[in-house]
C-alpha positions as CSV (number, residue, x, y, z in Angstrom):
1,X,-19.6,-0.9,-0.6
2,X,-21.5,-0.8,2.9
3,X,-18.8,-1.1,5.1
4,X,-15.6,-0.7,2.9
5,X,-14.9,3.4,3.6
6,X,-11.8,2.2,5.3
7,X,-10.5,0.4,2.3
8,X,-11.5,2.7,0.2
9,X,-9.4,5.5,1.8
10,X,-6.5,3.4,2.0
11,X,-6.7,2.7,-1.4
12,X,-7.0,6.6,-2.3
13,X,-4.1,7.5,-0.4
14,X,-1.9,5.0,-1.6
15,X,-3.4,6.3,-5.3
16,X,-2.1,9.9,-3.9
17,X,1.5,8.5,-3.3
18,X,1.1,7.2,-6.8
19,X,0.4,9.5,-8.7
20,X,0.1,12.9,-6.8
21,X,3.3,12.8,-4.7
22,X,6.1,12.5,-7.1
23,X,4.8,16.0,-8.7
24,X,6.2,17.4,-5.7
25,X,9.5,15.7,-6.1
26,X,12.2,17.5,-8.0
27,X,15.0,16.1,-10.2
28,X,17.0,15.9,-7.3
29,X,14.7,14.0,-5.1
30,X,13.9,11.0,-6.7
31,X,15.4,8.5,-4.5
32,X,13.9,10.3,-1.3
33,X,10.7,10.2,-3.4
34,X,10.7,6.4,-3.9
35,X,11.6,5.7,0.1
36,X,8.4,7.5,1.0
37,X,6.7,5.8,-1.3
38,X,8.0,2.1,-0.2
39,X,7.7,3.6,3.8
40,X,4.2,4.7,2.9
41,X,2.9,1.4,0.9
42,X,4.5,-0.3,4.0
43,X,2.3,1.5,6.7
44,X,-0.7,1.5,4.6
45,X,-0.2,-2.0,4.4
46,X,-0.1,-2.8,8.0
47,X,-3.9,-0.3,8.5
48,X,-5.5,-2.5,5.4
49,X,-4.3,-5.9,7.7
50,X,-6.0,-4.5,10.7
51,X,-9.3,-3.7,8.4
52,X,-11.9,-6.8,8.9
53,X,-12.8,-7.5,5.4
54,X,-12.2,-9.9,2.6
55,X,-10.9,-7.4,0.4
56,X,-7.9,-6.7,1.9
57,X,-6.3,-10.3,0.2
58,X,-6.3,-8.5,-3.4
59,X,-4.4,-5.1,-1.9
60,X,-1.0,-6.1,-2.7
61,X,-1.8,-7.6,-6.1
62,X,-4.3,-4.4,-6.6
63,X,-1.0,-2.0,-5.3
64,X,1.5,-3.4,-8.2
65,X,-1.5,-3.3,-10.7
66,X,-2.4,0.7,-9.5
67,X,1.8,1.4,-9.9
68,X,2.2,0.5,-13.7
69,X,0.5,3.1,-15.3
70,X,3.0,5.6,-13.1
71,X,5.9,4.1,-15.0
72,X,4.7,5.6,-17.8
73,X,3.5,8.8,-16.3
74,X,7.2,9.9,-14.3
75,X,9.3,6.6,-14.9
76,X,10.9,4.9,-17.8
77,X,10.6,1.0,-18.3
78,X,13.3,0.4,-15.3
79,X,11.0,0.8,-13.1
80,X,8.7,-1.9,-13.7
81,X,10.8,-4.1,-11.0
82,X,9.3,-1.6,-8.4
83,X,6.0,-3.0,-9.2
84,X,7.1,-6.6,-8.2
85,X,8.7,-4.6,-5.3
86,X,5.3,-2.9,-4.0
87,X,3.7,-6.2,-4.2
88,X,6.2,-7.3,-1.7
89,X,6.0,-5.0,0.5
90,X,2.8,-4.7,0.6
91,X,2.4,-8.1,1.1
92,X,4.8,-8.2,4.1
93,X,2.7,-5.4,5.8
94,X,-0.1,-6.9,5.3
95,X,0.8,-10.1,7.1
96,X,2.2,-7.6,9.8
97,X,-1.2,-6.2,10.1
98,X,-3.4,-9.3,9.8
99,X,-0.6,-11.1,12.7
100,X,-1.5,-7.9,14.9
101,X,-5.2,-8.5,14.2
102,X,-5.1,-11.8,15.5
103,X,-3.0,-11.3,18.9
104,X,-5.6,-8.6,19.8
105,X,-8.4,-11.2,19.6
106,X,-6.2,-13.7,21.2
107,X,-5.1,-11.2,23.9
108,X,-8.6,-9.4,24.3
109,X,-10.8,-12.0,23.1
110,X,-13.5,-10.3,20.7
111,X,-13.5,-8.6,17.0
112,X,-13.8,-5.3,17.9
């Protein structure tokens, strides 16, 4: 827990687009709703490959696990797929971020 704050916000905010954002959505708005989502879950992804920690492996397996219970919250069944969908994306993004990681210590040539 010592030097995860940066995870840990990642992971709240990407519980926010989860769960808090689609109240704000109305009937109307549902595909809108669900491209935010997907951008956001991208973006995050790419800030948790840039994070330094071991932790970050388990974020897109931890995203498609935090989506299920919203199915049942503001979805019906069809939208389990999206699950398998978050896990891609957040997978992709976090390959992004971990690739940018690693030409900033081959460009620079330190951690930091």
């Amino acid at each position: 827990m010592k030097n995860y704050y940066k995870e840990i916000i990642l992971f709240l905010f990407q519980l926010f687009m989860f769960y808090i954002f689609p109240l704000t959505a109305g009937p109307t708005d549902a595909m809108g709703m669900v491209f935010i989502i997907i951008i956001m879950t991208f973006i995050l992804s790419i800030f948790m490959g840039l994070t330094q920690t071991k932790i970050k492996y388990i974020y897109p397996i931890l995203n498609s696990i935090f989506f299920i219970p919203s199915v049942f919250i503001y979805y019906n069944e069809t939208a389990f797929i999206h699950a398998l969908w978050y896990f891609v994306i957040s997978s992709v993004g976090l390959l992004i971020g971990i690739f940018m990681m690693y030409l900033k210590r081959k460009i620079y040539g330190h951690n930091n």
